[in-house]
C-alpha positions as CSV (number, residue, x, y, z in Angstrom):
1,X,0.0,0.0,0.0
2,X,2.9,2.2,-0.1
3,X,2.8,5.6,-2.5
4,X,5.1,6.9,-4.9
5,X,3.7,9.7,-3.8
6,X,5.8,10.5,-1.1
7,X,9.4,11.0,-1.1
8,X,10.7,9.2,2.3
9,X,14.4,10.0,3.7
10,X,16.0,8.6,6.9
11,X,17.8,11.2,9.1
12,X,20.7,9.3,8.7
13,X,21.1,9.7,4.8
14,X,20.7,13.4,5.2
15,X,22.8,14.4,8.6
16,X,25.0,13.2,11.5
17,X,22.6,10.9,14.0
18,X,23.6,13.6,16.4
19,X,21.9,16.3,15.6
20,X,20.0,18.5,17.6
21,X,15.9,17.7,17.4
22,X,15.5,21.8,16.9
23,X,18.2,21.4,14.0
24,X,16.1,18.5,12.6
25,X,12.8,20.5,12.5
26,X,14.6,23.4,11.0
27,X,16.2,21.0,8.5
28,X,12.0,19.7,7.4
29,X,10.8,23.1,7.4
30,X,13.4,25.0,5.4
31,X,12.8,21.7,3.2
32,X,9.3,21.1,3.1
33,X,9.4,17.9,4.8
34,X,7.1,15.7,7.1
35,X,8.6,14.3,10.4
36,X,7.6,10.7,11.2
37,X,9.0,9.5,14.5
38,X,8.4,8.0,17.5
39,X,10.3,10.2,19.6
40,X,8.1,12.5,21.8
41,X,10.9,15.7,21.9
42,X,9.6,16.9,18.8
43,X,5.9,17.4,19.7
44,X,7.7,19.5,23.0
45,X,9.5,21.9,21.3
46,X,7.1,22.8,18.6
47,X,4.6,23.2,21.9
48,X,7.3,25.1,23.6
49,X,8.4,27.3,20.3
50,X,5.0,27.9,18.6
51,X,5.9,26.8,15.3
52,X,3.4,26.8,12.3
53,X,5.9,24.4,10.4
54,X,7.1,21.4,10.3
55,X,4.5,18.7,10.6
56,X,5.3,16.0,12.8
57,X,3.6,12.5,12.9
58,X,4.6,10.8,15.9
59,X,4.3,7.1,16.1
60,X,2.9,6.3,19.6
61,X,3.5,2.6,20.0
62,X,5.5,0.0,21.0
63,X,6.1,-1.8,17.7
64,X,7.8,0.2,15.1
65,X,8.6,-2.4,12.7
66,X,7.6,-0.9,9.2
67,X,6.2,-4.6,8.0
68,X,3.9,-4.4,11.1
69,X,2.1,-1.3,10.8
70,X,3.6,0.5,7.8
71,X,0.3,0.3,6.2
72,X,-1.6,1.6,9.5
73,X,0.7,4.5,9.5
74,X,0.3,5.2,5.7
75,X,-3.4,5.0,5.8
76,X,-3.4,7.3,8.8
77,X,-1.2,9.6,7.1
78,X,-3.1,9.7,3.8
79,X,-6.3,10.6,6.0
80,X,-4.4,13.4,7.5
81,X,-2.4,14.7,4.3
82,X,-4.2,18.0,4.1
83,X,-3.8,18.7,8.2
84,X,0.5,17.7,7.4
85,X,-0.2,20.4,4.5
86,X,-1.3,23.0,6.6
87,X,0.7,22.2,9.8
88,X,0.1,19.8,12.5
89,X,1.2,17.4,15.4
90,X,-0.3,13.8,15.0
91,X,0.1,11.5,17.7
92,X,-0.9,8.0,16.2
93,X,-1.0,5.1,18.0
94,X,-2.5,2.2,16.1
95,X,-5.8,2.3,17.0
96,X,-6.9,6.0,17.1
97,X,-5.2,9.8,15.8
98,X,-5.4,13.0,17.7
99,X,-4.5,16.2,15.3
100,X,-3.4,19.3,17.0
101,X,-3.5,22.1,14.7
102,X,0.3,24.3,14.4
103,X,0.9,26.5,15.9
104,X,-0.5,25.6,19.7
């Protein structure tokens, strides 16, 4: 079920593994990017900053393997393209979504 729509990049391929989250975020917005992640920091600092960009989708749940609930995650994402568009925090955890419009 995976799209060709969507160009997909692990941080890795792009910068050092240590690099600061706020570095990251500045990284997706000055890039027009979407962060996927399961790391909670991100949805803190854009609460603590009041950004209006970037988008993060945060994966709330214990399995992460993509052949587990890569299509879950799509699907959700798909049904939430035009909130990423616009600027928002997901939190996703397998079984429901909460958006939270940016900036909050």
């Amino acid at each position: 079920m995976f799209s060709e729509n969507y160009e997909i990049k692990h941080w890795s391929r792009i910068g050092d593994p240590d690099t600061p989250d706020e570095l990251i975020l500045q990284w997706a917005k000055e890039n027009a990017y979407v962060i996927l992640t399961n790391d909670l920091d991100f949805g803190a600092i854009l609460a603590a900053t009041h950004l209006n960009s970037p988008s993060v989708f945060q994966i709330r749940s214990m399995v992460l393997d993509p052949l587990l609930i890569g299509n879950h995650v799509f699907a959700c994402f798909q049904k939430f393209e035009q909130d990423l568009k616009g600027g928002a925090l997901i939190s996703y955890d397998l079984q429901k979504a909460r958006v939270r419009r940016l900036p909050f």
